[in-house]
VOBA-1610 file (N, C-alpha, C; in pm, whole numbers, padded with zeros to 5 digits, always signed):
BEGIN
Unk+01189+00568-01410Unk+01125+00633-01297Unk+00979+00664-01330Unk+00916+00637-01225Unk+00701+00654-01246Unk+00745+00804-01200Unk+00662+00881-01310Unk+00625+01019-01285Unk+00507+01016-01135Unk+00528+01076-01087Unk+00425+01097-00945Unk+00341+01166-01019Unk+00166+01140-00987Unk+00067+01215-00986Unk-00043+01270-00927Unk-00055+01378-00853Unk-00188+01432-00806Unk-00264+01426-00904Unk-00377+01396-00844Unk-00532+01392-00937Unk-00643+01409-00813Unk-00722+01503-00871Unk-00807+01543-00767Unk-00954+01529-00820Unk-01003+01438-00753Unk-01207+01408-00774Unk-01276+01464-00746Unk-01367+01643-00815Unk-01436+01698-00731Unk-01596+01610-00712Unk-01585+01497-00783Unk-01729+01458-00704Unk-01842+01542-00769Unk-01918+01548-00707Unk-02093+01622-00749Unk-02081+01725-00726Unk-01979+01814-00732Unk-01919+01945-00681Unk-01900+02016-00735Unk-01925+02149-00793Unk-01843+02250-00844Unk-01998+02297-00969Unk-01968+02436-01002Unk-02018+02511-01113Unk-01934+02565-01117Unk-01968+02640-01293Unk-01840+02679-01380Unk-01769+02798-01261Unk-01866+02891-01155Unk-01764+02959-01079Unk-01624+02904-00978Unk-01642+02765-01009Unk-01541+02715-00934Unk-01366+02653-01056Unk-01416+02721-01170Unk-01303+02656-01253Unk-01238+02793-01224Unk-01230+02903-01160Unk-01145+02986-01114Unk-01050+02916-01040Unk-01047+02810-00936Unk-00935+02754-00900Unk-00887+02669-00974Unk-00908+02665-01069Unk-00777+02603-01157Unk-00711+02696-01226Unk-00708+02802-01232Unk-00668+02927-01267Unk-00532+02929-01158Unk-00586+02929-01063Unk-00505+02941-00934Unk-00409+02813-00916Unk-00381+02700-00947Unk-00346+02544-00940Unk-00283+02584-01024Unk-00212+02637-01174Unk-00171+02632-01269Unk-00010+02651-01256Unk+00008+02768-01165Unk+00158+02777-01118Unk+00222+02694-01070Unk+00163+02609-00961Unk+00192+02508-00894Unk+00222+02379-00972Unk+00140+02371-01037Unk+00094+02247-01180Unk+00223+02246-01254Unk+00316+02345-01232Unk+00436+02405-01326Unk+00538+02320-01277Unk+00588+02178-01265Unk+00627+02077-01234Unk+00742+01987-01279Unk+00865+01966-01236Unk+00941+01913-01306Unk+00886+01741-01331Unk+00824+01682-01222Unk+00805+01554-01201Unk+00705+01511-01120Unk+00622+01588-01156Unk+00490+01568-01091Unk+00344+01580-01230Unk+00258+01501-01272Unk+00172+01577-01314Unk+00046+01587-01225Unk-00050+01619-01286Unk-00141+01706-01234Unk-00305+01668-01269Unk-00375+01621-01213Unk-00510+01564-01322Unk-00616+01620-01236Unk-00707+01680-01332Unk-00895+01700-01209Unk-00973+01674-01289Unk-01034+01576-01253Unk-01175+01514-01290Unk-01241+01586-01210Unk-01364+01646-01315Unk-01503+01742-01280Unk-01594+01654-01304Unk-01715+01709-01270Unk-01857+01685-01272Unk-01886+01707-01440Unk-01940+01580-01508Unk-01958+01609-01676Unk-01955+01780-01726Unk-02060+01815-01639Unk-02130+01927-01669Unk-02020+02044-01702Unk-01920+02037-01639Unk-01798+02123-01643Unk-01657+02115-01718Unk-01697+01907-01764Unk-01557+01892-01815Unk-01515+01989-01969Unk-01617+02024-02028Unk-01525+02078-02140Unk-01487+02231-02127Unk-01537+02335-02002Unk-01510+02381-01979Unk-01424+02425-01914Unk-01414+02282-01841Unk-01218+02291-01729Unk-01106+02278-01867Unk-01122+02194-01963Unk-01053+02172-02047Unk-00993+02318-02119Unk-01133+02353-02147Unk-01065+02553-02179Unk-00996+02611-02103Unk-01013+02568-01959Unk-00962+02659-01901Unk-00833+02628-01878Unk-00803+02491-01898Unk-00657+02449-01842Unk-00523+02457-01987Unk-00613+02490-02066Unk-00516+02468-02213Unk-00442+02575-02186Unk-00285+02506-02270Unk-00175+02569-02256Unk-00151+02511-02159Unk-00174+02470-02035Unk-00107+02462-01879Unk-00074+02328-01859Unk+00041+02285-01763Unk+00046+02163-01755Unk-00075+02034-01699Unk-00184+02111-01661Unk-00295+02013-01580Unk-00377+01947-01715Unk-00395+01855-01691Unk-00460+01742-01750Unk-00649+01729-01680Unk-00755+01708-01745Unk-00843+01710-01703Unk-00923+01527-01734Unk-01022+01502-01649Unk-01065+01390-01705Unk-01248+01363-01643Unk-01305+01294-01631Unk-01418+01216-01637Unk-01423+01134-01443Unk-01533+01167-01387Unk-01552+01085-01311Unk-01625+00916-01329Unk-01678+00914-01445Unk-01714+00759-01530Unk-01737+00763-01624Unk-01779+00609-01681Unk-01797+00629-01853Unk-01864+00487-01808Unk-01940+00489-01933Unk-02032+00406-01942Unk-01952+00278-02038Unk-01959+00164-02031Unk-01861+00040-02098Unk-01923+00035-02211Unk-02028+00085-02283Unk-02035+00107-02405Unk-02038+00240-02535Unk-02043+00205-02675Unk-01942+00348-02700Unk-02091+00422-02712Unk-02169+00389-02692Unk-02326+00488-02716Unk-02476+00395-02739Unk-02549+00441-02660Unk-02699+00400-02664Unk-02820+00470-02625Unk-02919+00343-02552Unk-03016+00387-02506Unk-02973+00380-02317Unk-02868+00507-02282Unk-02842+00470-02150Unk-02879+00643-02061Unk-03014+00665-02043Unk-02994+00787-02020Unk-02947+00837-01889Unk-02848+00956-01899Unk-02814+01011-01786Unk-02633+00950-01773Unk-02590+00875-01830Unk-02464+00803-01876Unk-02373+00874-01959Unk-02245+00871-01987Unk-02178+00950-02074Unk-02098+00823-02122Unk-02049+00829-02242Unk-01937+00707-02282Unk-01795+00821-02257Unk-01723+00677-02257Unk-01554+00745-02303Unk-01532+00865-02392Unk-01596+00796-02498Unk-01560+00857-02634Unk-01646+01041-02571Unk-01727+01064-02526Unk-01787+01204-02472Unk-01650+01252-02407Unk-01607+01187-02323Unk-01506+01223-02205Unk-01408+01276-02304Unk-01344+01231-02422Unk-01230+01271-02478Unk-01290+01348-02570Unk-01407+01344-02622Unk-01448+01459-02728Unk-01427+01581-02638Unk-01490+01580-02523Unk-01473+01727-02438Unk-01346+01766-02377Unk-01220+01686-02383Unk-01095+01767-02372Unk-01086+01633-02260Unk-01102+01563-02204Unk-01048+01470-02146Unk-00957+01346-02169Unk-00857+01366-02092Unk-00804+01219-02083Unk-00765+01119-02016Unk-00838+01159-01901Unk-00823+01042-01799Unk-00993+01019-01792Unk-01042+00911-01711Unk-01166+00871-01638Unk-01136+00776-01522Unk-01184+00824-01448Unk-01179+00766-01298Unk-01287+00614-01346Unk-01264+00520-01284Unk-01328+00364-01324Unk-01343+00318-01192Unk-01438+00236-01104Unk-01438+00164-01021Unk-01430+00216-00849Unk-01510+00387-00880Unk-01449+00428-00730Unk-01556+00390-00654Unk-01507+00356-00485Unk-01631+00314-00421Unk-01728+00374-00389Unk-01825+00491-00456Unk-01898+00552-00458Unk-01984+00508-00519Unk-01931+00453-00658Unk-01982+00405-00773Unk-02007+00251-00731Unk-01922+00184-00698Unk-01956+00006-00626Unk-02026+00047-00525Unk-02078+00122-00445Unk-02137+00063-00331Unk-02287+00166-00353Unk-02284+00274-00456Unk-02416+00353-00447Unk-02446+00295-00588Unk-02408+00233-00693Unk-02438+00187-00769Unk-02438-00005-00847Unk-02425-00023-00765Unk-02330-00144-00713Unk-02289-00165-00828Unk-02168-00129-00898Unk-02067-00202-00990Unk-02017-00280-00923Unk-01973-00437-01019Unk-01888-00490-01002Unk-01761-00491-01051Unk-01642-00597-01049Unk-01501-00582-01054Unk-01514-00603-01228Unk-01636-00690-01260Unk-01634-00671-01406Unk-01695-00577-01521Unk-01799-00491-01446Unk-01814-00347-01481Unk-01720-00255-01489Unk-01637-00275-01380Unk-01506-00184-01354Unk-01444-00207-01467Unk-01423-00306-01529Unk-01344-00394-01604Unk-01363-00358-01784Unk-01494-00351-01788Unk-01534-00306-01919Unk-01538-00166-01904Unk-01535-00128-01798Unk-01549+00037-01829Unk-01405+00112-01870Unk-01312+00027-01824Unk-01181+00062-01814Unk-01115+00028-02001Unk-01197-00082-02053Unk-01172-00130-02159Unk-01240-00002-02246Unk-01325+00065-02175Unk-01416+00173-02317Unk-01283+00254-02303Unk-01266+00309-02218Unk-01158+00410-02159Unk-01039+00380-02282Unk-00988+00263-02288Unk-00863+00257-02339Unk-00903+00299-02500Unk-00961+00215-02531Unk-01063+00199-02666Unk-01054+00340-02663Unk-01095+00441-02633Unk-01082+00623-02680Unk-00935+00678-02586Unk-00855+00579-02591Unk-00702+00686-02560Unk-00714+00758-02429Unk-00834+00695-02328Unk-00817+00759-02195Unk-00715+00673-02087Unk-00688+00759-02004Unk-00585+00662-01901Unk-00731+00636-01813Unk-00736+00515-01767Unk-00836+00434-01688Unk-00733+00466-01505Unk-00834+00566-01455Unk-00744+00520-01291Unk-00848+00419-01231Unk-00825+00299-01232Unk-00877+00213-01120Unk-00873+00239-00992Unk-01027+00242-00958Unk-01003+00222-00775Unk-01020+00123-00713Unk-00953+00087-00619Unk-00948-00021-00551Unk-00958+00005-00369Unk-01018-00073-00306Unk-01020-00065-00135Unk-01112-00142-00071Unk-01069-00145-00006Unk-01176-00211+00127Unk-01290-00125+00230Unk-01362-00163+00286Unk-01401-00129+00414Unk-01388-00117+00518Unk-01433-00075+00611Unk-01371-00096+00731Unk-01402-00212+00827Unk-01548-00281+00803Unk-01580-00407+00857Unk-01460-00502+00760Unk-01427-00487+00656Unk-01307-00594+00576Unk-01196-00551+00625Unk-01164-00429+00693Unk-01026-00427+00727Unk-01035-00428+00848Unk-01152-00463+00957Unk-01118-00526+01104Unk-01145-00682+01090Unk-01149-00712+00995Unk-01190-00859+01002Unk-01039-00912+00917Unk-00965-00849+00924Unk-00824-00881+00860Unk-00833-00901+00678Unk-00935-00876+00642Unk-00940-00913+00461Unk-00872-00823+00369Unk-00820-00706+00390Unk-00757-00623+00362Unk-00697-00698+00216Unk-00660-00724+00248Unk-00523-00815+00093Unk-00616-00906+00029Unk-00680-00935+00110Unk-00794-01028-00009Unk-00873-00976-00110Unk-00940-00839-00056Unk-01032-00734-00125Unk-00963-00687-00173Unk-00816-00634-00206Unk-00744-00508-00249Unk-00740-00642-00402Unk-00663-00780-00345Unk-00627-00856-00435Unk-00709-00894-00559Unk-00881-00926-00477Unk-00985-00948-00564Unk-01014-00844-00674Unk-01020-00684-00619Unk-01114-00615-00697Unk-00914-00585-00762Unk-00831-00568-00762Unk-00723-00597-00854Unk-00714-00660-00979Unk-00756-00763-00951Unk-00711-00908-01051Unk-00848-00864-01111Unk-01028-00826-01090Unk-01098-00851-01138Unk-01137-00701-01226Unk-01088-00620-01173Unk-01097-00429-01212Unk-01018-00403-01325Unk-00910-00460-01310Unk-00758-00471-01485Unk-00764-00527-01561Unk-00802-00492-01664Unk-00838-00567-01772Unk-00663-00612-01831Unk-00667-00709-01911Unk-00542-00741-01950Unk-00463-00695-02052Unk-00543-00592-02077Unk-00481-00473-02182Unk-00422-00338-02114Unk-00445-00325-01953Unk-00370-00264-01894Unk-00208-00268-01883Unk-00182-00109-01933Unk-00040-00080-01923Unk-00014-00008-01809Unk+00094+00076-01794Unk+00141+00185-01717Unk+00118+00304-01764Unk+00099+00313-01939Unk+00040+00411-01982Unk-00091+00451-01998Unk-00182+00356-01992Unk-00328+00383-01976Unk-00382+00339-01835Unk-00337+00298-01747Unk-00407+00246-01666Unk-00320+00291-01538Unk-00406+00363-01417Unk-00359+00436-01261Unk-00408+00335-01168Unk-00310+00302-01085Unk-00449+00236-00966Unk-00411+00341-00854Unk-00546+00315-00801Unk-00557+00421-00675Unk-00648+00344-00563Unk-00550+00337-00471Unk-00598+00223-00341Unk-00659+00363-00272Unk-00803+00329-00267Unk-00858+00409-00173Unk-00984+00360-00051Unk-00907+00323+00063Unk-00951+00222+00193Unk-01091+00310+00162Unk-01209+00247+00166Unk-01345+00311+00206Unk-01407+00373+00332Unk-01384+00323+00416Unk-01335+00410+00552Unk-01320+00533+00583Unk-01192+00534+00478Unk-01101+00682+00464Unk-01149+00800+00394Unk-01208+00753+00337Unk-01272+00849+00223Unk-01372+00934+00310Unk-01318+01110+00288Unk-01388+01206+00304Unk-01469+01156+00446Unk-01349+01109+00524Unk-01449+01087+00719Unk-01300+01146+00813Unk-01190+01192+00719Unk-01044+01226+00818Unk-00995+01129+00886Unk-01033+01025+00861Unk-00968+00903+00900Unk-00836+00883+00810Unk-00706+00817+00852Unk-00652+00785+00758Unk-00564+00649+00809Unk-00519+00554+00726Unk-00439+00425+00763Unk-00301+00488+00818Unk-00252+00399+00928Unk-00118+00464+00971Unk-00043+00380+00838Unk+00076+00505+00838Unk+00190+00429+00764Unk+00217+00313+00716Unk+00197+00217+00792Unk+00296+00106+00770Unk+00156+00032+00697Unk+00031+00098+00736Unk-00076+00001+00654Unk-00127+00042+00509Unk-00079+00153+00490Unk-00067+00191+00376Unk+00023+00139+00290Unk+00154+00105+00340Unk+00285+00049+00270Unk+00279-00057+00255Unk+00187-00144+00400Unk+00192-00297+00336Unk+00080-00330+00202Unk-00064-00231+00203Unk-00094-00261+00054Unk-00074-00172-00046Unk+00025-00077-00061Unk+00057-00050-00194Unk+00195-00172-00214Unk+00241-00175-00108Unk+00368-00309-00174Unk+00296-00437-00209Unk+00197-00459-00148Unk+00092-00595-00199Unk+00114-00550-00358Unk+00013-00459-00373Unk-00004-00370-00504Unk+00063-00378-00607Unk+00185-00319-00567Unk+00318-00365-00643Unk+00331-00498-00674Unk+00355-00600-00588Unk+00379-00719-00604Unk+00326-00762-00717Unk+00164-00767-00702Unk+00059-00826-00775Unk+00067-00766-00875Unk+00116-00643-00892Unk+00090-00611-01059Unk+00233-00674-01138Unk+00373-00689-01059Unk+00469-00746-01134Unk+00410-00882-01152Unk+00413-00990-01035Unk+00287-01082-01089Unk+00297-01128-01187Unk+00171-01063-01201Unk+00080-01059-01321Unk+00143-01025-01485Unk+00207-00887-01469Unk+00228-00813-01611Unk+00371-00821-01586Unk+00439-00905-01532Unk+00641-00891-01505Unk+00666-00755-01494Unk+00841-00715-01552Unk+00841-00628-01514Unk+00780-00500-01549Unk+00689-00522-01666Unk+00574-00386-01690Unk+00479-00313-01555Unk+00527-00428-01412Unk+00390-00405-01363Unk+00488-00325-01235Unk+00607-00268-01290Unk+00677-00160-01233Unk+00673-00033-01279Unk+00582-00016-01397Unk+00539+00096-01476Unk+00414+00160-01426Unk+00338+00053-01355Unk+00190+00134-01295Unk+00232+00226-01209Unk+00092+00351-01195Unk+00187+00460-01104Unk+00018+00377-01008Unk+00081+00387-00851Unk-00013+00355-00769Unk-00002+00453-00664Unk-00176+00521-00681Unk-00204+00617-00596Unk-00239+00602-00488Unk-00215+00653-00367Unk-00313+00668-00225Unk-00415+00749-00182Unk-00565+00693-00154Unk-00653+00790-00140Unk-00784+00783-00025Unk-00777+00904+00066Unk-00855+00900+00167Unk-00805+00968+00255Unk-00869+01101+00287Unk-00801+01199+00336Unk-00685+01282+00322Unk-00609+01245+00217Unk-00516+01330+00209Unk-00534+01485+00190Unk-00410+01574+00275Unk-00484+01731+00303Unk-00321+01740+00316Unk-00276+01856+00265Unk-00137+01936+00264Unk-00048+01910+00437Unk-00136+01881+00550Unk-00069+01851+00670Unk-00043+01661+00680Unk-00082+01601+00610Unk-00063+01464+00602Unk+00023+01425+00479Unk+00048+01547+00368Unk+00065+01456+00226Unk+00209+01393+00262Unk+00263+01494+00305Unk+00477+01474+00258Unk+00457+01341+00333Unk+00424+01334+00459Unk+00471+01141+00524Unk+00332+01043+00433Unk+00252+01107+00394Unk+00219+00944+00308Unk+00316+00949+00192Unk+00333+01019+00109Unk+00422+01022-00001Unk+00571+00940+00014Unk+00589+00949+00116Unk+00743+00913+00169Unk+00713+00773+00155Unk+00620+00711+00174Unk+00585+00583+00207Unk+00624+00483+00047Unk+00680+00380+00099Unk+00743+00295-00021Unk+00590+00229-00117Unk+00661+00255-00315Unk+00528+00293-00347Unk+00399+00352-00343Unk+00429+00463-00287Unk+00307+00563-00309Unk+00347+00673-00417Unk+00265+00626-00555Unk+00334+00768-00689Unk+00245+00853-00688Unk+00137+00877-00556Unk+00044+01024-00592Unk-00034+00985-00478Unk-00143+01093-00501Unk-00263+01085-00417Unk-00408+01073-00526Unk-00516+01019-00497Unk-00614+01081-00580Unk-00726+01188-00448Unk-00747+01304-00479Unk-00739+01371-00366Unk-00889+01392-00376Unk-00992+01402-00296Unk-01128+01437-00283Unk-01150+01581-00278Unk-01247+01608-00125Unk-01250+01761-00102Unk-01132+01866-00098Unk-00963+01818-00076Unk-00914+01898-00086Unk-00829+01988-00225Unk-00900+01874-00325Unk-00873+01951-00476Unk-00947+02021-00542Unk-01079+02117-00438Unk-01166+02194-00504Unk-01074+02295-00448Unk-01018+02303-00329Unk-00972+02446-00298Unk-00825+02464-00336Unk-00747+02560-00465Unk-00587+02591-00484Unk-00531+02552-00363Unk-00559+02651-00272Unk-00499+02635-00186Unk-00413+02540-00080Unk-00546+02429-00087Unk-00509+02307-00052Unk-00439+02208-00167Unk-00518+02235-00262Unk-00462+02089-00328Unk-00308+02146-00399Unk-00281+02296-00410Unk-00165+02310-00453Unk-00060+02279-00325Unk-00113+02266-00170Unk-00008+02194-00090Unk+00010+02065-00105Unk-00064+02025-00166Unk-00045+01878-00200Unk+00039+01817-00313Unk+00007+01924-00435Unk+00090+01892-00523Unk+00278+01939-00471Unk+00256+02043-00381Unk+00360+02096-00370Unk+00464+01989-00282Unk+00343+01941-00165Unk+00443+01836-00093Unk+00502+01684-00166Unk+00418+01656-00287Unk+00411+01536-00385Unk+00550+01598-00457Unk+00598+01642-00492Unk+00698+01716-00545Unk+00799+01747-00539Unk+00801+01735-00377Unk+00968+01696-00272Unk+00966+01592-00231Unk+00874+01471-00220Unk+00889+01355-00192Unk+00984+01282-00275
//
């Protein structure tokens, strides 16, 4: 059985007065089969890390740079991310491809630094919305798939998280059944590829999810989490999320 996971991206968001809600997330975090992950803003990660020790939440990195150290200023490597209490790093989100333009093979080496220092790599993966009225949906999910996973991806280092670009932080969200047909793509392609190891990836859904939407995406065949945006700065919210991830 894939452990289900919330993981929440605060983005360019937060000062240290906001690691009080993880203070608050911690009860909730208290989980038979759920874990729990928040990637902060650098500036905060080794301080969420203090704050979460002892507790079941896991903290990690919104990027890493694909090499282990240079002349890259303003960049952090892996190896920073896990010196400061991290162990996940978010790799390939479309924030990063489309305001920075990474490609599927940036994604690719960045995910490789990641492993290289013992981080779990969550890949993101999605489309647009001009690619998903023009029917490409499975082509783009398929491309930046095959080109974002490096072939040293397991189930233990490596998350994917289908997050439609669209969806992201506009309250838009895919109905049901279009969510299910590409995380089962998802699925497919990773057995595929890696046989039956590629029943070990946990594959997340992300773009809008908020405590009144989570329980019916969760329900949805192959969905093992959310990766959650604005609603994992506030307990309140993102502990309905973990809470509804949890009875699914």
């Amino acid at each position: 059985m894939r452990r289900k996971l919330a993981a929440g991206n605060w983005k360019m968001n937060g000062t240290k007065a906001n690691l009080a809600e993880l203070d608050a997330m911690k009860s909730t975090a208290e989980t038979d089969q759920t874990d729990v992950l928040i990637c902060t803003p650098a500036t905060l990660l080794s301080r969420a890390a203090d704050a979460v020790s002892g507790s079941p939440i896991a903290v990690g990195g919104q990027d890493c740079h694909a090499n282990a150290s240079g002349a890259h200023t303003g960049d952090i490597s892996a190896a920073m991310i896990k010196d400061a209490g991290g162990s996940h790093v978010i790799t390939g989100h479309s924030e990063r491809r489309v305001d920075h333009g990474e490609t599927d093979a940036v994604v690719a080496a960045k995910s490789e630094a990641a492993y290289a220092n013992d981080l779990v790599a969550v890949i993101c993966i999605g489309e647009s919305l001009e690619e998903r009225e023009s029917g490409k949906t499975l082509d783009v999910v398929g491309t930046q798939l095959a080109g974002s996973t490096p072939d040293a991806a397991t189930g233990a280092n490596t998350v994917i998280a289908y997050e439609p670009v669209w969806a992201i932080g506009t309250g838009k969200v895919p109905t049901l059944e279009q969510i299910g047909e590409v995380h089962d793509f998802i699925r497919e392609t990773l057995v595929e590829r890696f046989g039956d190891a590629g029943n070990d990836f946990r594959v997340l859904y992300g773009g809008s999810v908020k405590p009144s939407n989570a329980s019916e995406i969760f329900a949805v065949s192959n969905v093992d989490g959310a990766l959650v945006g604005g609603a994992s700065l506030k307990a309140n919210d993102f502990n309905g999320i973990i809470a509804a991830l949890d009875k699914a």
